[in-house]
TORKOL-4160 file (C-alpha; in steps of 0.2 Angstrom, whole numbers, padded with zeros to 4 digits, m for minus):
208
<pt num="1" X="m0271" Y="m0142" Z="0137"/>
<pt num="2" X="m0280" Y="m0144" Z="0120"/>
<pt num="3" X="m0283" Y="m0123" Z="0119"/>
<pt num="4" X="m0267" Y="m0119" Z="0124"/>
<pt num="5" X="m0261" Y="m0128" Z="0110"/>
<pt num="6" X="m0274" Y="m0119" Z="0101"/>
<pt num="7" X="m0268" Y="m0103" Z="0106"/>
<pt num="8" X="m0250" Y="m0105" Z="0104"/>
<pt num="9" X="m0253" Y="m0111" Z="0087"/>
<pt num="10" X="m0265" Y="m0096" Z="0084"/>
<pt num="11" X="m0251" Y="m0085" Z="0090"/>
<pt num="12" X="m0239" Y="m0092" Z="0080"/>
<pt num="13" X="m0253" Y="m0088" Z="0063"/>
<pt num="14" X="m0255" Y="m0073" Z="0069"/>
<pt num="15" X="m0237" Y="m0067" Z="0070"/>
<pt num="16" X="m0233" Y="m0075" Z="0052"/>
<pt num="17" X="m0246" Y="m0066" Z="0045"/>
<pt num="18" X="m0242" Y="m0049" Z="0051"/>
<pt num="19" X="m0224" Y="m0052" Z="0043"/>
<pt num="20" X="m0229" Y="m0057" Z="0028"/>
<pt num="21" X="m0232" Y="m0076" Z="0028"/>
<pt num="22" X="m0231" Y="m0089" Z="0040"/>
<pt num="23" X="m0215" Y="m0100" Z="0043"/>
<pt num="24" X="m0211" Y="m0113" Z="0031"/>
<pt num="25" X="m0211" Y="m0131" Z="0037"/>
<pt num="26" X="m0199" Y="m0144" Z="0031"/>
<pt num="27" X="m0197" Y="m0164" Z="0034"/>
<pt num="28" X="m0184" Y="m0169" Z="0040"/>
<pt num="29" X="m0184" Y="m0180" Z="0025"/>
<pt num="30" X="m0186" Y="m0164" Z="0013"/>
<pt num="31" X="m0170" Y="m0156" Z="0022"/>
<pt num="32" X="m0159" Y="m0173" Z="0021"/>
<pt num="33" X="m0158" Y="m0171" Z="0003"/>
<pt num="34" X="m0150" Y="m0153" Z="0004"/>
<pt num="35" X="m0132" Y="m0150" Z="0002"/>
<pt num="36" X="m0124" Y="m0143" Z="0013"/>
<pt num="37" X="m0104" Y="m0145" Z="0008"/>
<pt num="38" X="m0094" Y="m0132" Z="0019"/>
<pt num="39" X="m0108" Y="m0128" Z="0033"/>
<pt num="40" X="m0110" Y="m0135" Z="0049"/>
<pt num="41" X="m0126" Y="m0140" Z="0053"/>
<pt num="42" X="m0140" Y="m0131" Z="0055"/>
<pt num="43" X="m0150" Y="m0128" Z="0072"/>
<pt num="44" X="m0167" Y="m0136" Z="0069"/>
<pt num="45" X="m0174" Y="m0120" Z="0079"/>
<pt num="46" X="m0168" Y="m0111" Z="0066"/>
<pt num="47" X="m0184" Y="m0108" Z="0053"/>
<pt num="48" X="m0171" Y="m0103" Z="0040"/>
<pt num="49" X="m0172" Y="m0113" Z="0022"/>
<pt num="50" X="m0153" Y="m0120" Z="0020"/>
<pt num="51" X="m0155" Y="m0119" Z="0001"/>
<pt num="52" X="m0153" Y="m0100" Z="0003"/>
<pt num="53" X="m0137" Y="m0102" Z="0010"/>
<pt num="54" X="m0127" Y="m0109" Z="0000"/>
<pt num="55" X="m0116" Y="m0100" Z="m0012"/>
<pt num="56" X="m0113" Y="m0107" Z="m0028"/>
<pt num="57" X="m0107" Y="m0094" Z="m0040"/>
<pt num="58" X="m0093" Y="m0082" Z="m0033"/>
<pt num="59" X="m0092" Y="m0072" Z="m0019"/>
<pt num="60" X="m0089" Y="m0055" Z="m0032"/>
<pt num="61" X="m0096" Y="m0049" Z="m0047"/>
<pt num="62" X="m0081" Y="m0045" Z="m0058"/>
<pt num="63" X="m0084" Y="m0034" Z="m0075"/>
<pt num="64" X="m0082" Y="m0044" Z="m0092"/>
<pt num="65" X="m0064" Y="m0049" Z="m0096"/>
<pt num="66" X="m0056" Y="m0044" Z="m0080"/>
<pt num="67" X="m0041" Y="m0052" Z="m0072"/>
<pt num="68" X="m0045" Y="m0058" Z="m0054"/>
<pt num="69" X="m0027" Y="m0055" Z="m0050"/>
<pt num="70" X="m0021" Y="m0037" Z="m0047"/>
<pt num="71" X="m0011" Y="m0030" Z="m0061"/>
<pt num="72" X="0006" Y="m0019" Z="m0059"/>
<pt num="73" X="m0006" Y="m0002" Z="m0056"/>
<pt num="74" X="m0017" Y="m0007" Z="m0042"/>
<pt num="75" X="0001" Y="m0015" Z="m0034"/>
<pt num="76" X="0009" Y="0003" Z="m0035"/>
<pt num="77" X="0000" Y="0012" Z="m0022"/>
<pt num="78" X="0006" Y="m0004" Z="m0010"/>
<pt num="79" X="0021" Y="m0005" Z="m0015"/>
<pt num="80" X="0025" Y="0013" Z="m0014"/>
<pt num="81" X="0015" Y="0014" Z="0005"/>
<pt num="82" X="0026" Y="m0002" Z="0010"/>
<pt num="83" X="0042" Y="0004" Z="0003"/>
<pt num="84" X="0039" Y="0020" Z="0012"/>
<pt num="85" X="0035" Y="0014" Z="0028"/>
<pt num="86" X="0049" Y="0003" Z="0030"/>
<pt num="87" X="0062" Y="0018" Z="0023"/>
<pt num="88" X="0055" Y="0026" Z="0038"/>
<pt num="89" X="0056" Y="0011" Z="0049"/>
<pt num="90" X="0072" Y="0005" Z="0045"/>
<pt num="91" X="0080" Y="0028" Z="0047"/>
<pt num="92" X="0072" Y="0027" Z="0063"/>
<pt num="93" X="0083" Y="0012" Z="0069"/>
<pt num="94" X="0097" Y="0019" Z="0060"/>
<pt num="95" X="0096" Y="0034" Z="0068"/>
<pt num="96" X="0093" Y="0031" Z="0083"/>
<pt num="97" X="0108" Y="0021" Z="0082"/>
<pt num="98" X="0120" Y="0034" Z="0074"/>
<pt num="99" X="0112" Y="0046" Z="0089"/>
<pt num="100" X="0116" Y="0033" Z="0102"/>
<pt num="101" X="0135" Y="0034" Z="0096"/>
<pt num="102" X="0138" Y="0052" Z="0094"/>
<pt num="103" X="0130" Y="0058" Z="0109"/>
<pt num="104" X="0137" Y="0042" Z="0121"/>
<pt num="105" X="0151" Y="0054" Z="0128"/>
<pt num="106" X="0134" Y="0064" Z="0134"/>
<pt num="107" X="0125" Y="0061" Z="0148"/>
<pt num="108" X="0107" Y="0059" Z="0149"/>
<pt num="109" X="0100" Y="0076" Z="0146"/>
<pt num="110" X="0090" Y="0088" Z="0138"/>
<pt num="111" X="0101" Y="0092" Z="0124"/>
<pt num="112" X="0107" Y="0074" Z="0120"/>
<pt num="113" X="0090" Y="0066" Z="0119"/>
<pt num="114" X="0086" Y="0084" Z="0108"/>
<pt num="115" X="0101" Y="0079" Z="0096"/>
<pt num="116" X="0096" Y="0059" Z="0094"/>
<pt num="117" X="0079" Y="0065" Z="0091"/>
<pt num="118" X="0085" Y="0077" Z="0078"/>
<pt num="119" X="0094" Y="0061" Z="0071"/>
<pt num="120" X="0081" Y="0050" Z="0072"/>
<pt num="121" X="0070" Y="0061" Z="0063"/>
<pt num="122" X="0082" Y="0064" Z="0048"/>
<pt num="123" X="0088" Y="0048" Z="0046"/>
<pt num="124" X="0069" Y="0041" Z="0045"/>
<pt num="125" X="0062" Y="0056" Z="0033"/>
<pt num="126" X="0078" Y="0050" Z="0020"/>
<pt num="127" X="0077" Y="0032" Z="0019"/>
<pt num="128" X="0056" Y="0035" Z="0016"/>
<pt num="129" X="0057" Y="0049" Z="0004"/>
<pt num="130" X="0073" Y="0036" Z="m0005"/>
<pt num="131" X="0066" Y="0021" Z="m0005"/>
<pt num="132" X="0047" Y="0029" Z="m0009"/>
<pt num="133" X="0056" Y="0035" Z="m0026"/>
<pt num="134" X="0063" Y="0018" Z="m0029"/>
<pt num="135" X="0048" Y="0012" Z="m0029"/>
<pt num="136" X="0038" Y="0028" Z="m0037"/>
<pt num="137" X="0050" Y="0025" Z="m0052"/>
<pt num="138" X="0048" Y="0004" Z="m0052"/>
<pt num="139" X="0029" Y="0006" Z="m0052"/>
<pt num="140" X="0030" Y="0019" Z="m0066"/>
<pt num="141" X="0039" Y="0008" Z="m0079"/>
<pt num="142" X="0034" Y="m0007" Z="m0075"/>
<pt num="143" X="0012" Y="0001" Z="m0078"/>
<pt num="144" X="0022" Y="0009" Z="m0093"/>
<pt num="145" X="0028" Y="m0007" Z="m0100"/>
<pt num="146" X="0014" Y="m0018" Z="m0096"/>
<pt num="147" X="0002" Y="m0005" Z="m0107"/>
<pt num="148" X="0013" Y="m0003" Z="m0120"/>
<pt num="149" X="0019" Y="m0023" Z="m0121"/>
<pt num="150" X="0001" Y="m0029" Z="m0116"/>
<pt num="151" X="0008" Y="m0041" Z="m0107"/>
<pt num="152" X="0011" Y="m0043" Z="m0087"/>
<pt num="153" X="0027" Y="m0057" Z="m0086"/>
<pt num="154" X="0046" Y="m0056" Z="m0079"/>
<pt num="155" X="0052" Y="m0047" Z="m0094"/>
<pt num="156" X="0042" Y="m0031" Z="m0087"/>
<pt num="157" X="0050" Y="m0035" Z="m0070"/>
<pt num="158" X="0068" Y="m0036" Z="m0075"/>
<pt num="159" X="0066" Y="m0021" Z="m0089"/>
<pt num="160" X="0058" Y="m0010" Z="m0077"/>
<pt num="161" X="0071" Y="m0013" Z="m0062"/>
<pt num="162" X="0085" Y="m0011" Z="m0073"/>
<pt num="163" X="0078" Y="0006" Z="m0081"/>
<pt num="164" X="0075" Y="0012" Z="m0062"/>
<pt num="165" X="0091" Y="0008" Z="m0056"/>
<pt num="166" X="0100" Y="0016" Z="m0071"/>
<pt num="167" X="0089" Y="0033" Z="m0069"/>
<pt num="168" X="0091" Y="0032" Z="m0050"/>
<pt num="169" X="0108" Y="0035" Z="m0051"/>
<pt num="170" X="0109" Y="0043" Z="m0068"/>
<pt num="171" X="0118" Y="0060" Z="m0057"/>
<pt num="172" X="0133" Y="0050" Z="m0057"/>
<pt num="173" X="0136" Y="0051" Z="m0074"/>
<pt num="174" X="0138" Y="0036" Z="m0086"/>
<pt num="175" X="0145" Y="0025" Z="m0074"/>
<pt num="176" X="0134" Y="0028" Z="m0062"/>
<pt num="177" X="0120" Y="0025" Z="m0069"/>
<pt num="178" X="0128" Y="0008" Z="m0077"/>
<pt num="179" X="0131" Y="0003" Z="m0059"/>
<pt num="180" X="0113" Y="0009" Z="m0056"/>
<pt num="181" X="0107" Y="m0002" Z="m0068"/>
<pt num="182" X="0116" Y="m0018" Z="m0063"/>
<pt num="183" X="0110" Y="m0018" Z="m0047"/>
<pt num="184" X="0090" Y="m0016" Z="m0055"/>
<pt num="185" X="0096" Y="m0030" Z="m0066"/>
<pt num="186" X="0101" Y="m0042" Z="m0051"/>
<pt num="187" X="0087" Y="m0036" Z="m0040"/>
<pt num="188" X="0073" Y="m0039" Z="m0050"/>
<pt num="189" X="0082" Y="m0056" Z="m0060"/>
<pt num="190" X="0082" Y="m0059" Z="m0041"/>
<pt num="191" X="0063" Y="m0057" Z="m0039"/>
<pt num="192" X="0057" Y="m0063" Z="m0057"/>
<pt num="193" X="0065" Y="m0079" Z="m0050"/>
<pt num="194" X="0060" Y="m0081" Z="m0032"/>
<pt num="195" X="0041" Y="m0077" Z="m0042"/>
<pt num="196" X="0045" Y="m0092" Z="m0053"/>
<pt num="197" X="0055" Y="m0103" Z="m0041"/>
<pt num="198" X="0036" Y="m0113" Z="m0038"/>
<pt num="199" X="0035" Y="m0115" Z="m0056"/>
<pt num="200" X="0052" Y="m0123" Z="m0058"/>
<pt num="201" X="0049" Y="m0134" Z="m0042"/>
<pt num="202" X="0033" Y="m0140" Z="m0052"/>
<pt num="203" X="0020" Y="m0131" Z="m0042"/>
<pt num="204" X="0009" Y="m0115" Z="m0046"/>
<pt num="205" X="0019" Y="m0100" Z="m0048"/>
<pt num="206" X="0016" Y="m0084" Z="m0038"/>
<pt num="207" X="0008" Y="m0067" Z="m0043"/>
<pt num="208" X="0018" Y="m0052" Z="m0046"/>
């Protein structure tokens, strides 16, 4: 029994040596003292020292004087994509809807399922390419005046919706681009306040 024992343990040496080491032991007095706040307890099989695991800087490196928020140009390619993926979805319904209508005199054939297709297909390539350049023109002025105001608050919000509605529909002439810009001006009064609407309940505000 004695050299079994023996030879297990002489096993167990020879295995940690070939890996550079044998396993570290602890007490369990040793590992009562370690904190371990947000794990779950650790196997005891597990020859793993719990000091290692636990993080207690952050989890990224970021360079010196960045924000940890996104700013108005790293949210432009979302905000185009999304903006451009529900344009599509929205001309899809849309025209299948439209093609539904026109063709309900048709019966199910060839040539109608052809014509709500060609429906669907136009409809959705429209409301992308429209609402993409909505947002294209948003996320320009509002990168444009965060650079040059150096600054990242509501004023940048509402400014840059109203410029983007006015120049939206600027080929209607003066008015327009006046009614343009009114609607930016609502639209993004809107959102600056639904941003802020934490803040004025009392709780933190959310991020742009």
């Amino acid at each position: 029994m004695d050299n079994n024992t023996q030879e297990s343990g002489g096993f167990k040496g020879g295995l940690g040596s070939l890996f550079g080491g044998g396993t570290p032991e602890y007490s369990n007095t040793e590992l009562a003292g370690v904190p371990l706040t947000g794990m779950s307890p650790l196997s005891p099989y597990l020859n793993v020292d719990p000091r290692y695991l636990v993080q207690d800087t952050d989890e990224f490196i970021l360079p010196t004087g960045a924000n940890k928020t996104r700013g108005r140009f790293e949210l432009a390619f979302f905000t185009i994509g999304g903006c451009c993926i529900t344009g599509a979805a929205f001309g899809t319904l849309n025209g299948l809807r439209m093609g539904l209508m026109e063709t309900r005199d048709m019966s199910w054939s060839k040539p109608r399922n052809v014509q709500i297709l060609n429906m669907v297909t136009r409809q959705g390539a429209s409301w992308a390419n429209t609402l993409g350049s909505v947002a294209l023109l948003y996320s320009v002025f509002g990168v444009a005046f965060e650079k040059a105001r150096g600054a990242e608050d509501d004023i940048n919000t509402v400014a840059a919706g109203t410029l983007t509605g006015m120049l939206f529909k600027s080929t209607g002439g003066l008015k327009g681009a006046t009614r343009g810009g009114l609607v930016g001006l609502a639209m993004s009064g809107l959102y600056a306040l639904y941003n802020n609407w934490g803040h004025l309940k009392g709780t933190s505000p959310s991020h742009y």
